[in-house]
N, C-alpha and C positions, 0 to 999 in steps of 0.2 A: 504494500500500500504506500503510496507516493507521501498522505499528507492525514496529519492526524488536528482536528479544529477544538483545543479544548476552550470552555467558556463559563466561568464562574459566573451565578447570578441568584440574584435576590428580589425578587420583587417585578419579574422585567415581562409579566404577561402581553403587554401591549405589542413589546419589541421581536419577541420570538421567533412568529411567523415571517414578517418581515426580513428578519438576520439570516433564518436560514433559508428564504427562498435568495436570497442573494449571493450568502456562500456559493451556493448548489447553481446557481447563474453562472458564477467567476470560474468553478471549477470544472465544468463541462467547457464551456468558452475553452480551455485550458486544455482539456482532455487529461486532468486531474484522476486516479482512483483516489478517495479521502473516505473519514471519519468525520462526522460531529457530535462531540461528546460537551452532553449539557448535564450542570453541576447545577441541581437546586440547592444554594446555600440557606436552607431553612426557611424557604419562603410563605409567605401568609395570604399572598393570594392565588389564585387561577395558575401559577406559573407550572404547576406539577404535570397539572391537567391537562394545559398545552404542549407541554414536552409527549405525554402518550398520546394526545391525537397527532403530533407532529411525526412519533415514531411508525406510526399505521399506514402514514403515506408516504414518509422518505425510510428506506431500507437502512441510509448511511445511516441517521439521525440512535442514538444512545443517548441514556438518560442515566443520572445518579440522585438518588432525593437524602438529603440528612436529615436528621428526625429534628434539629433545631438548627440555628445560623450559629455555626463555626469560626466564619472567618474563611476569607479568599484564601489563605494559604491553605487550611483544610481540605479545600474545594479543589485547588491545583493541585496537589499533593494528589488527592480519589484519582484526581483525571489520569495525570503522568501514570496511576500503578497499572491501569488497562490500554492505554493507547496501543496502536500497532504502526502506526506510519514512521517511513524515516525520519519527516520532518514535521516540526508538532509548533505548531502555530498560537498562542493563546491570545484571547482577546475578551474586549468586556462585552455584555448582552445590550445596552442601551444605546448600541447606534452609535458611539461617536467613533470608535473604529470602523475604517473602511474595509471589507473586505478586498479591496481591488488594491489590495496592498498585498495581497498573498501571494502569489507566482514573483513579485519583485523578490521579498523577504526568501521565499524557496529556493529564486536562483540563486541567490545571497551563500544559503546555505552549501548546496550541492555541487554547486560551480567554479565558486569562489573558495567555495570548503570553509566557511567558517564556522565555528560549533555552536556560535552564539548570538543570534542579530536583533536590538533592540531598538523599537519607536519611538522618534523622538518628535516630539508632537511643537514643531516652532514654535507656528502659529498656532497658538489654543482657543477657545471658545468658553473661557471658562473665568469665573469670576477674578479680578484681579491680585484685590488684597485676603482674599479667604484660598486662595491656591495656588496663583500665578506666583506670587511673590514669594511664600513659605516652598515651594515644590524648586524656585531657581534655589535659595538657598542650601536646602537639602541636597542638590542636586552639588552644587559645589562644593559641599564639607564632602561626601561620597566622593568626588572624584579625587578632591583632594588627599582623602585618609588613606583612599585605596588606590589608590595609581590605576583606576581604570575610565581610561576617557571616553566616557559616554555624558552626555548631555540631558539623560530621563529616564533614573533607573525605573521610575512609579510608573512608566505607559506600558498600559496592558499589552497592546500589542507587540509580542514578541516572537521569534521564529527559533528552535532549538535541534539539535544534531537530536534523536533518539535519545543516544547515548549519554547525549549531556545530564537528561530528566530522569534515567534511570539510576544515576551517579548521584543527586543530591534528593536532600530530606526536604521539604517547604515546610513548617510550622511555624507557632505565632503570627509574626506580622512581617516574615520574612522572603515573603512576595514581591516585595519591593526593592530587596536585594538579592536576585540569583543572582546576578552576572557575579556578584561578590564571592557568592557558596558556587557558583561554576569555574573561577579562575582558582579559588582552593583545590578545588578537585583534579585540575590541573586541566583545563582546559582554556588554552590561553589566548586564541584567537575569538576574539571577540569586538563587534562592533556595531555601527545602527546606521538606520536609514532615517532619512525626513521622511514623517508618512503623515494623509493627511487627519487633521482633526474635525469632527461637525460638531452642528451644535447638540445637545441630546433634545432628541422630539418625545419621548414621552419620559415620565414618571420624573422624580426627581434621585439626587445624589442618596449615594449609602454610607457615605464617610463623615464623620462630625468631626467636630473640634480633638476628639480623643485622640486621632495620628498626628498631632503635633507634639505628643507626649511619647506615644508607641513609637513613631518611627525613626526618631533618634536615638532613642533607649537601643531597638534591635538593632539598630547602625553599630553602637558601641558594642553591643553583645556579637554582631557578627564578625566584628573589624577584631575583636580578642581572641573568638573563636577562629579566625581563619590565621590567626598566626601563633596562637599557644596551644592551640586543642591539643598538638601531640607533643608539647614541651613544657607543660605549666609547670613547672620547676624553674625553666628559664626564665618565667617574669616572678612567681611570687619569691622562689631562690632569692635571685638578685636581691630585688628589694625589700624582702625583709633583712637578708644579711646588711644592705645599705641604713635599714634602718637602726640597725641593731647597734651598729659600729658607732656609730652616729651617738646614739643613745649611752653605750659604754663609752666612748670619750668622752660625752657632756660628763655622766656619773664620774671618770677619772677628772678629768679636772675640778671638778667639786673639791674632790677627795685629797688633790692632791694643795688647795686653795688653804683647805683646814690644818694640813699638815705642816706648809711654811707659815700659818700663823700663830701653829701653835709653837714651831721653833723659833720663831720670833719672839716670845710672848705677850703678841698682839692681842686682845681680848677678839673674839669671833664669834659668832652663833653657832651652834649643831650644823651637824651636815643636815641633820632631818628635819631644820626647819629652814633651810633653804627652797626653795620652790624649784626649781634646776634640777635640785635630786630627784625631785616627784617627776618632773617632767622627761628627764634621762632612763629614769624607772621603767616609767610609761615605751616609751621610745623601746626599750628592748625586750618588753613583755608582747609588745607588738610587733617587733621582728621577729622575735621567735614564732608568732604565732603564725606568720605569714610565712615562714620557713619550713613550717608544718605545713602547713594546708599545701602549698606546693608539691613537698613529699608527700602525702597524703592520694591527691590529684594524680601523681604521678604514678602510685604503686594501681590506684585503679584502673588507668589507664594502661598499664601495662598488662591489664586483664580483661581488656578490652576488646568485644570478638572486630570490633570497627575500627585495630589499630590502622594495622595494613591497608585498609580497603583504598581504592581508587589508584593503587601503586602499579598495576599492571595494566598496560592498554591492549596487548594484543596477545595473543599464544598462539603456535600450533604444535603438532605432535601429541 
């Protein structure tokens, strides 16, 4: 099978028929064979009910329903574990991706060979200061943190190798960053196209205020995971031993403050009513502990059936 359509949605009964009599347009045009695989992420209206009349008349057409809303990552995670196509397309159900952006993104893949191709929507359609503005931001600390120059991690529309989607996890809110958990995996060509954006014609958005909280948080969680998952020794090590040292020299110097004045005999306070000491204290009760927990981190990992995984790209014999 040439192309796998996977499509997370919520709420998108209006858009359905519409998206996939359009897919099913572009890919014949094409001489396309594909899938479309629709993810009900716990929706509360008609959207179930149009996915099974949708399936009685298009053969392609699959459905998945979750018993409540999960979250897009959820939703792409179900799709990626059934696909069949070499190349798996994902996009959102309300319209403002075009399909007519699929054979560009396919050749992208298969031609060009790149493992990774994602949308980068210039021109948007969408409110200014509630998206436009927070989404260039985020979009810059991403490319900044991780050296991957893409212009829109968040645009659904994206084009993936098979292999890419079978290789990584999506959970949380970490939809927003594959290209991040796809160049961990070691898949390093990776890049995007201008595709276009509309305006959305029916229902309204599913995202609130909440991902300006979520999806910096999973930025930081994914930007640590992709560079300590199989060495957390090497970041909490380091700096608890930094902290530790740190913390023992302040406590020497203390100690060593009371000692020329007591040969002096300069009158002095206690060590232990100095504030230094408590705070030197402190200083190496917390590098030890951060010294631990890296050991710790590390021994489990080493028991990890997911140490190895992704190390091997090809075998035969």
């Amino acid at each position: 099978m040439d192309i796998s359509v996977v499509i997370p949605l919520l709420n998108e009964e209006e858009s359905l028929p519409e998206l996939v009599s359009w897919i099913k347009e572009v890919m014949n045009k094409h001489g396309f064979s594909f899938e479309i695989m629709l993810i009900d992420d716990g929706s509360t209206d008609n959207s179930w009910q149009v996915i099974e009349s949708l399936k009685k008349e298009n053969t392609e057409v699959k459905g998945i329903k979750f018993r409540r809303n999960y979250g897009k990552s959820a939703a792409l995670h179900s799709g990626f574990s059934d696909v069949e196509g070499d190349v798996v397309i994902t996009m959102d159900a309300d319209l403002q991706d075009s399909p007519e952006e699929i054979p560009g993104l396919y050749s992208m893949i298969m031609d060009e060979r790149y493992d990774l191709v994602s949308g980068w929507k210039k021109k948007r359609y969408d409110p200014i200061l509630s998206k436009n503005i927070p989404s260039k931001f985020f979009n810059w600390f991403a490319r900044r943190s991780t050296g991957i120059k893409i212009h829109d991690f968040n645009c659904g529309l994206k084009a993936y190798r098979r292999q890419v989607i079978k290789s990584i996890e999506v959970y949380g809110e970490m939809h927003r960053y594959i290209p991040i958990l796809a160049k961990w995996a070691g898949f390093k060509k990776i890049g995007e196209k201008v595709v276009q954006h509309q305006e959305r014609k029916y229902g309204t958005t599913k995202f609130g205020m909440e991902r300006f909280i979520r999806g910096p948080l999973d930025l930081i969680s994914v930007i640590f995971i992709s560079r300590f998952i199989k060495r957390p020794m090497h970041f909490f090590g380091i700096l608890g031993t930094l902290v530790f040292i740190a913390g023992f020299l302040a406590a020497a110097w203390v100690g060593v403050s009371k000692l020329i004045a007591v040969y002096k005999n300069v009158a002095s306070p206690l060590v232990t009513e100095s504030p230094y000491f408590y705070l030197a204290l402190t200083a190496m009760i917390i590098g030890s502990q951060l010294f631990l927990a890296g050991f710790i981190a590390e021994l489990v990992g080493r028991n990890s059936s997911e140490r190895n995984k992704y190390l091997i790209e090809k075998k035969i014999g």
